[in-house]
MARGU-978083 format. One record per residue: x negated, y negated, z of N, C-alpha, C in turn. Coordinates in nm, 4 decimals. Last residue first. Layout:
# residues N
       n_u       n_v       n_w      ca_u      ca_v      ca_w       c_u       c_v       c_w
         X         Y         Z         X         Y         Z         X         Y         Z
...
This chain:
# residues 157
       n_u       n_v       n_w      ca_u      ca_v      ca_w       c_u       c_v       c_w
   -8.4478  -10.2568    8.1508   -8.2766  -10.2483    8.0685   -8.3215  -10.2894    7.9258
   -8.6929  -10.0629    8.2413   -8.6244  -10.1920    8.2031   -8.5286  -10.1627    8.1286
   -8.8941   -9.8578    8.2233   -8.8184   -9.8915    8.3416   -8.7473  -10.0222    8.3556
   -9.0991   -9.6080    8.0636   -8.9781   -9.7555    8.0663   -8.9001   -9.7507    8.1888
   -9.3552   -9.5786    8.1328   -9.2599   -9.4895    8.1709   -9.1861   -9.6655    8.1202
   -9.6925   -9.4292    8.2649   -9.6661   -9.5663    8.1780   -9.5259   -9.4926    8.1436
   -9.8450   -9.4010    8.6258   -9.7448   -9.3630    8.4496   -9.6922   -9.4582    8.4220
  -10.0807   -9.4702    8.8059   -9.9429   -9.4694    8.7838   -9.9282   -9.3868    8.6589
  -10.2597   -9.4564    9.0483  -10.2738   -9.2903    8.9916  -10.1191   -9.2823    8.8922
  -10.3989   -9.7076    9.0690  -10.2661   -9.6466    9.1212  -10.2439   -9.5465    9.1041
  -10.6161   -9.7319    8.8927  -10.6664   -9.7220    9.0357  -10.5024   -9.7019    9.1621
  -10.5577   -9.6398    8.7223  -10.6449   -9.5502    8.7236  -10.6028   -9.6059    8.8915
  -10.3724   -9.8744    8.5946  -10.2833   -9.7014    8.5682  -10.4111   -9.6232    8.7238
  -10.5136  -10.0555    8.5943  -10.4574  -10.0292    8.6830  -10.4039   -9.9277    8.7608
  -10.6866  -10.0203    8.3649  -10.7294  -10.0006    8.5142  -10.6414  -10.0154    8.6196
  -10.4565  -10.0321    8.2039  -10.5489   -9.8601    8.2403  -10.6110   -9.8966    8.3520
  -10.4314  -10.2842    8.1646  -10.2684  -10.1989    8.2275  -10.3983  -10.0708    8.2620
  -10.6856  -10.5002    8.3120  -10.6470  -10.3732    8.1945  -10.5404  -10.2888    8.2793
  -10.6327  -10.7600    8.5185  -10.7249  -10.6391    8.5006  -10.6461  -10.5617    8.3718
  -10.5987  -11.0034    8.7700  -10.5741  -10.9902    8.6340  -10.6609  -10.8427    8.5783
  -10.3906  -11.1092    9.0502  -10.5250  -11.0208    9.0059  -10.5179  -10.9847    8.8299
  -10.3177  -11.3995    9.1975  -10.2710  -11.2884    9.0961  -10.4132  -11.2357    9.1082
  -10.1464  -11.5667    9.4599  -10.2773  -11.5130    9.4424  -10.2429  -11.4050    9.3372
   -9.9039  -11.7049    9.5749   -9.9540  -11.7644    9.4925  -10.1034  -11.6802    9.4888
   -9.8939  -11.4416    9.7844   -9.7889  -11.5213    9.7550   -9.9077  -11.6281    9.6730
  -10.0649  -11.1416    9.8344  -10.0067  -11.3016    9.8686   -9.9504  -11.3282    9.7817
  -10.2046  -10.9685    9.6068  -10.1603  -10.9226    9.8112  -10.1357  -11.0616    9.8494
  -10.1790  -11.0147    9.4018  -10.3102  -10.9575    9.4484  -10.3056  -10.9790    9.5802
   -9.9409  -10.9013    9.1554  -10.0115  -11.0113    9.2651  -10.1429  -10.9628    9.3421
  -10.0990  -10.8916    8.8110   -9.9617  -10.8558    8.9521  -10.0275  -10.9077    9.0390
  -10.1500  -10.9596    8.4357  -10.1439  -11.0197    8.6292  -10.0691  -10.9372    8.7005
  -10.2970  -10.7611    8.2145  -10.2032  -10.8480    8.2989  -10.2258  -10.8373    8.3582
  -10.4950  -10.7338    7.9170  -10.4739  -10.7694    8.0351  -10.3349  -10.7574    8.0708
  -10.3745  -10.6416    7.6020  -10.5388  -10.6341    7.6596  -10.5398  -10.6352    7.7745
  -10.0302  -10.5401    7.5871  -10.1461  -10.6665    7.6388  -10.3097  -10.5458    7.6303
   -9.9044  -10.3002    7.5445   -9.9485  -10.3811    7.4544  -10.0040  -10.5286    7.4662
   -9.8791  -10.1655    7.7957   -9.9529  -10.1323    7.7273   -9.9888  -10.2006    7.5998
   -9.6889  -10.2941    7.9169   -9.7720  -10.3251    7.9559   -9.8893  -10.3136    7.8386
   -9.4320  -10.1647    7.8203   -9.5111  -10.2613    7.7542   -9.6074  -10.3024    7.8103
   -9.4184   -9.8891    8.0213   -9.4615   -9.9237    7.9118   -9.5481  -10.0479    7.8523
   -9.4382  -10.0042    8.3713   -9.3793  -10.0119    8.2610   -9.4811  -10.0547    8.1373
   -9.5717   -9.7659    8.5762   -9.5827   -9.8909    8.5168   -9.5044   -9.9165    8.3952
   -9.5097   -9.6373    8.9347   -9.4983   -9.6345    8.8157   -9.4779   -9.7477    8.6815
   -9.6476   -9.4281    9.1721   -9.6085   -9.5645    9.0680   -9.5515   -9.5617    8.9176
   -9.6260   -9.2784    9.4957   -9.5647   -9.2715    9.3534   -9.5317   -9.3816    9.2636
   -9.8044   -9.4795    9.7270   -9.6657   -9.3971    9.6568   -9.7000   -9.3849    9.5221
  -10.0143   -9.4410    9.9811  -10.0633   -9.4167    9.8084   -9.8773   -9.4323    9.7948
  -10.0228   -9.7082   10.2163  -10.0036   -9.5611   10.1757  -10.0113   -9.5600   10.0252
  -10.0971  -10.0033   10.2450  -10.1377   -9.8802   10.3049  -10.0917   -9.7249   10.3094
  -10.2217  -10.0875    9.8995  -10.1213  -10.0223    9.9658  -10.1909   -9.9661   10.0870
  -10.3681  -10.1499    9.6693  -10.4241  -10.1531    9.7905  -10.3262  -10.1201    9.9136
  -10.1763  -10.2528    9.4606  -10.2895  -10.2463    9.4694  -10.3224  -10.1826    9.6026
   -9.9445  -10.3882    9.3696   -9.9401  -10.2270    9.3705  -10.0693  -10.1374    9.4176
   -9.8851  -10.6116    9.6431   -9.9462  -10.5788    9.5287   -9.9599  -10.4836    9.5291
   -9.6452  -10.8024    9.7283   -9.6884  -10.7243    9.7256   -9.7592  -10.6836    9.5860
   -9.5707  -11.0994    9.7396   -9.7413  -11.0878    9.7718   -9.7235  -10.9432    9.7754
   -9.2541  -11.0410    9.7840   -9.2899  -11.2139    9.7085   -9.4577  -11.2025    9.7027
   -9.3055  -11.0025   10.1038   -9.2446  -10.9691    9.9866   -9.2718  -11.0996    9.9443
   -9.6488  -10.9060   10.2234   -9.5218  -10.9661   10.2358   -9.4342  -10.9861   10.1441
   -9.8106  -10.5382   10.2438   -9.7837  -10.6829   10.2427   -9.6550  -10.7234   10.2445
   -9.7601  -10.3135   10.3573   -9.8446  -10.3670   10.4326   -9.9058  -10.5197   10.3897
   -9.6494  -10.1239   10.2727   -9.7567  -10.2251   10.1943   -9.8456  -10.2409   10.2587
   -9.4364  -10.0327   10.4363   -9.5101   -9.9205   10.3717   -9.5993   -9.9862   10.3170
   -9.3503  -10.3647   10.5542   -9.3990  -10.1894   10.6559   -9.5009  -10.0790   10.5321
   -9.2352  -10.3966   10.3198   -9.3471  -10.4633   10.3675   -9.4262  -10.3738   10.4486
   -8.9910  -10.2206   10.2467   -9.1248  -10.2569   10.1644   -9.2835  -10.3159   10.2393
   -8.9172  -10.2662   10.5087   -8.9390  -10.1356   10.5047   -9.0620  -10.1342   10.3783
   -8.7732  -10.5178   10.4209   -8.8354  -10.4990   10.5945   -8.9219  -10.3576   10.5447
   -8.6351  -10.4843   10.2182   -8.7683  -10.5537   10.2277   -8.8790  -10.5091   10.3080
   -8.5601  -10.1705   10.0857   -8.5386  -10.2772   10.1930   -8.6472  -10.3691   10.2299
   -8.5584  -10.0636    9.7779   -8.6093  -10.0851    9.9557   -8.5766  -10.1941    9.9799
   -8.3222  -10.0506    9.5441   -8.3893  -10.1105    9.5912   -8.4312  -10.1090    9.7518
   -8.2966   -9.6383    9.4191   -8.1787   -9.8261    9.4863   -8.3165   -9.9001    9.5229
   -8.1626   -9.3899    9.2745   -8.2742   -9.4645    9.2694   -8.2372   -9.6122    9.3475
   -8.0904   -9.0170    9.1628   -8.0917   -9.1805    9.2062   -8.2003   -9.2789    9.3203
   -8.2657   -8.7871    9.1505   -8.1794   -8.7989    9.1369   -8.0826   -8.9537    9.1071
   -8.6213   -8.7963    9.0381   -8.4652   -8.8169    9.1988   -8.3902   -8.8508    9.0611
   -8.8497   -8.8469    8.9505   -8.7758   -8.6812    8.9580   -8.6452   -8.7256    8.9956
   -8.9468   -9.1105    8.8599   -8.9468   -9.0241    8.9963   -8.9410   -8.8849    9.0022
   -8.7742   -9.0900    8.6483   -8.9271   -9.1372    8.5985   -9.0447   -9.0607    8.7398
   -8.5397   -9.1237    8.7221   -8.5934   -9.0220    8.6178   -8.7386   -9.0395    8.6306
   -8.5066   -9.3867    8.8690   -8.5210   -9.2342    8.9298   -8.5458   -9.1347    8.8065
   -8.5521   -9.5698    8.6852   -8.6750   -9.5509    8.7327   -8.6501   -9.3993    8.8809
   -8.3434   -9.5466    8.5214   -8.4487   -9.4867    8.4588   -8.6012   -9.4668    8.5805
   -8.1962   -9.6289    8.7084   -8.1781   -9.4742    8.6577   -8.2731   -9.4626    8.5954
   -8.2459   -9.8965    8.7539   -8.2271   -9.7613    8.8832   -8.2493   -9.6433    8.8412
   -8.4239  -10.0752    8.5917   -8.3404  -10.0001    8.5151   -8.3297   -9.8898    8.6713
   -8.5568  -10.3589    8.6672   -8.5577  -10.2874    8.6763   -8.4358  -10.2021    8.6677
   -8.5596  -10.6697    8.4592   -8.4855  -10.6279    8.5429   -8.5054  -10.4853    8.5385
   -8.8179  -10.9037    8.3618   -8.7271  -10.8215    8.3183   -8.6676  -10.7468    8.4782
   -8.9978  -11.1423    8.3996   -8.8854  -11.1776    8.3471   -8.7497  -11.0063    8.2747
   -9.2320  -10.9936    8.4793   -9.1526  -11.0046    8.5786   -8.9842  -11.1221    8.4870
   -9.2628  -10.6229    8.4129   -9.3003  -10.7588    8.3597   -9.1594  -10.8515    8.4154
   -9.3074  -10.4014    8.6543   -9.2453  -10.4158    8.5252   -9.2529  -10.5667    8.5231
   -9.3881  -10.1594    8.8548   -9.4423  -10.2802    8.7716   -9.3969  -10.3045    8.6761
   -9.2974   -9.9801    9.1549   -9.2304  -10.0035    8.9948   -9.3041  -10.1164    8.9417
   -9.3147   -9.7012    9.3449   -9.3317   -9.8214    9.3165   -9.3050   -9.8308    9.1550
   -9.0916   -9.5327    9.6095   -9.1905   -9.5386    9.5085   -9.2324   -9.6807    9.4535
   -8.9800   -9.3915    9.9186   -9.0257   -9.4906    9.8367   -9.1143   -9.4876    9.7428
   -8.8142   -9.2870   10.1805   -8.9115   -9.1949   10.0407   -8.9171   -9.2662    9.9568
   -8.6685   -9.4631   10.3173   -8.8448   -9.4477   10.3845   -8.8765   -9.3417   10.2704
   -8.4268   -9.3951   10.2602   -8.5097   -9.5607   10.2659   -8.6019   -9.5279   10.2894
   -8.2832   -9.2084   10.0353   -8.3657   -9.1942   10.1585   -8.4394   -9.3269   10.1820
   -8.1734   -9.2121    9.8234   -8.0417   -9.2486    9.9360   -8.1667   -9.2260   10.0653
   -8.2977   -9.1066    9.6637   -8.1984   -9.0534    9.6614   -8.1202   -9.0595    9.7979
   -8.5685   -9.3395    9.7066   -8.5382   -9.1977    9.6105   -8.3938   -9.1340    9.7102
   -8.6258   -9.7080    9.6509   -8.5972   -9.5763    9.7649   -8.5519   -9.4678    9.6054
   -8.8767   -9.8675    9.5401   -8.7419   -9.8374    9.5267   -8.7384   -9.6895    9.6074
   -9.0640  -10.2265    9.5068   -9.0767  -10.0845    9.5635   -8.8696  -10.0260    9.5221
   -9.1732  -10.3774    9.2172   -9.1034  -10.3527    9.3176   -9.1106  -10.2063    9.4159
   -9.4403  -10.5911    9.1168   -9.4062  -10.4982    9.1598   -9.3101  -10.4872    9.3069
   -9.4114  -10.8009    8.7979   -9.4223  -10.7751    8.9660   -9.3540  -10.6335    9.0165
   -9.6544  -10.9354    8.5625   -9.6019  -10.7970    8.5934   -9.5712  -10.8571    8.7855
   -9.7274  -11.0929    8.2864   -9.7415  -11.1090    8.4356   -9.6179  -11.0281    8.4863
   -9.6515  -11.0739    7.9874   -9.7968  -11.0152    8.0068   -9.8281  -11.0228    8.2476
   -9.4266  -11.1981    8.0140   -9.4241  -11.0934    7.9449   -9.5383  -10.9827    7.9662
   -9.4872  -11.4765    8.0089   -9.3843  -11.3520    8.1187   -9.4009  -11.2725    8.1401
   -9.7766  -11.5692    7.9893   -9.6498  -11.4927    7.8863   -9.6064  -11.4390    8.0225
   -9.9504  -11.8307    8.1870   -9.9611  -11.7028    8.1400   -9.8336  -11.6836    8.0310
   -9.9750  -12.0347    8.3213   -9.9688  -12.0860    8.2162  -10.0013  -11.9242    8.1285
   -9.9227  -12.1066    8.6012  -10.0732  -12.0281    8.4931  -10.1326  -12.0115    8.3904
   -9.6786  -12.1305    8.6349   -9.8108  -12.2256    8.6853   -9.9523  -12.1401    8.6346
   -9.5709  -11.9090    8.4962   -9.5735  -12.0803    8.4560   -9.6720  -12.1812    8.5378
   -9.6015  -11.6930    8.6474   -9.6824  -11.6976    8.4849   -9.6520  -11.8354    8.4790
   -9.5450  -11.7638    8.9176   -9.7259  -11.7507    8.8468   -9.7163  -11.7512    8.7105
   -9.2782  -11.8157    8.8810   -9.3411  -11.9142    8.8846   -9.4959  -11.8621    8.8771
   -9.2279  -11.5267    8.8179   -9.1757  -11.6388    8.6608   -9.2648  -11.7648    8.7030
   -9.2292  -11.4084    9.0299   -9.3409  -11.3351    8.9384   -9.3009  -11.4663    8.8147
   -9.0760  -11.5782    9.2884   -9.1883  -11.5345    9.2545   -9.2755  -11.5016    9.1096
   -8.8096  -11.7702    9.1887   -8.8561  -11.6307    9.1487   -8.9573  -11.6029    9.1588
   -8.7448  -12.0098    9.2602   -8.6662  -11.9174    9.2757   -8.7099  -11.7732    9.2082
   -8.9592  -12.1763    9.4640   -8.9542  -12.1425    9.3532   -8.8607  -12.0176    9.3675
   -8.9792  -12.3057    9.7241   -8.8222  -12.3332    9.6996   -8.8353  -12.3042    9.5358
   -9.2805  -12.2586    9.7944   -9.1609  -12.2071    9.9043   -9.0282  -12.2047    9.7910
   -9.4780  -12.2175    9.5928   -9.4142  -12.3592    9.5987   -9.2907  -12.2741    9.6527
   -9.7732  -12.1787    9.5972   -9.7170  -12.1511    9.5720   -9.6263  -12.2333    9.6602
  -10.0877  -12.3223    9.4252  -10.0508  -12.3532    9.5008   -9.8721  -12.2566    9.5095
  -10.3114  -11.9999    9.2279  -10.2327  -12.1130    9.2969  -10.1821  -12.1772    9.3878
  -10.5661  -11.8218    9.1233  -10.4852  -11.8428    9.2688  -10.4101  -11.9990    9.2507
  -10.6609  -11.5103    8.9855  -10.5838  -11.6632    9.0044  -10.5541  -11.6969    9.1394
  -10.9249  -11.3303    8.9170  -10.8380  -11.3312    9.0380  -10.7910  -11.5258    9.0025
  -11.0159  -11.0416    8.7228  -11.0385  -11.1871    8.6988  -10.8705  -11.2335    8.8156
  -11.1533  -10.8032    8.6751  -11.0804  -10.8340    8.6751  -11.1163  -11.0044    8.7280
  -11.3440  -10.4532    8.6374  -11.3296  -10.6131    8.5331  -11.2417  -10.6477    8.5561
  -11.3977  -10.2377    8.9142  -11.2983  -10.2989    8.8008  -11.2941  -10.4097    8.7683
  -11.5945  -10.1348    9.1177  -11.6322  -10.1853    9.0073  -11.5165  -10.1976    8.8840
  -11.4044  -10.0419    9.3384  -11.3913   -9.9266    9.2156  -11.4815   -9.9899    9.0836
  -11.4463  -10.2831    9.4766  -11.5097  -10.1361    9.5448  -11.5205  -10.0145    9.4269
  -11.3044  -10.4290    9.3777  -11.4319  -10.4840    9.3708  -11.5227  -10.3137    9.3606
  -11.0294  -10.3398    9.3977  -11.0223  -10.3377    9.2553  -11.2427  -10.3767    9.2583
  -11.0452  -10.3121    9.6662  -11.0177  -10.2097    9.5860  -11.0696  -10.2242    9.4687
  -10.9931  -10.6159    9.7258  -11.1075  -10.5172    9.7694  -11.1266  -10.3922    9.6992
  -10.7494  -10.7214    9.6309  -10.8926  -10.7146    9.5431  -11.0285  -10.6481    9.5742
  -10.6261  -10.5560    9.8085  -10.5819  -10.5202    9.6870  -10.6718  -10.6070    9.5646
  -10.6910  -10.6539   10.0600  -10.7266  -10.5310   10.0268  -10.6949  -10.4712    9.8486
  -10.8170  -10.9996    9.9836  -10.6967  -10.8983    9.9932  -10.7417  -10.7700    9.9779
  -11.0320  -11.2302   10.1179  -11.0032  -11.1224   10.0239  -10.8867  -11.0369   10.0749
């Protein structure tokens, strides 16, 4: 078990855990679970982390459906900051405490600031990873919202 299905067991949250074979030389993490899953793009969410205003270690988090591209500016508005850039892996993993390509917004070893993109809200369900690399967690965008303390916020071009 991943701390990020431990959480979701411990808070009694309805969720439903995939697991695949994951395939080293797939060029996109969050596109190869929804196709070996046979999920919508659209409905399988990955989460990025993003620095706040040029500081690498004041980091927030971002879930946005993984065939879309995170918006910098919208997701520093969404923050407060000013501007907005991608963490550094090395530094993502450090604040997770998982591996990139297996972070899950879930179970973090620190709480950050999340934040979920909108459309989420028009699935019943979606997937984000569930702390590894071929392992999804499937649950309600609200149970997620609840057990990340996120906002539902556009954060896509």
């Amino acid at each position: 078990m991943t701390p990020a299905i431990n959480l979701a067991k411990k808070k009694k949250i309805p969720h439903t855990v995939h697991q695949y074979k994951h395939d080293p030389n797939a060029a996109s993490y969050g596109l190869e679970a929804a196709e070996v899953l046979g999920q919508n793009p659209a409905q399988v969410f990955k989460t990025l982390l993003f620095c706040l205003n040029g500081e690498a270690k004041n980091l927030a988090v971002a879930i946005i459906p993984v065939e879309n591209k995170l918006n910098l500016k919208q997701a520093a508005k969404a923050a407060g900051a000013k501007k907005a850039e991608m963490a550094d892996p090395d530094i993502a993993q450090k604040a997770t405490g998982y591996v990139v390509g297996g972070i899950s917004p879930l179970g973090q070893k620190k709480a950050l600031p999340t934040f979920i993109h909108q459309s989420a809200l028009n699935f019943e369900t979606i997937c984000v990873s569930a702390g590894k690399r071929g392992l999804e967690i499937e649950l309600t965008p609200q149970d997620l919202a609840i057990l990340t303390k996120a906002n539902f916020v556009g954060l896509c071009q």
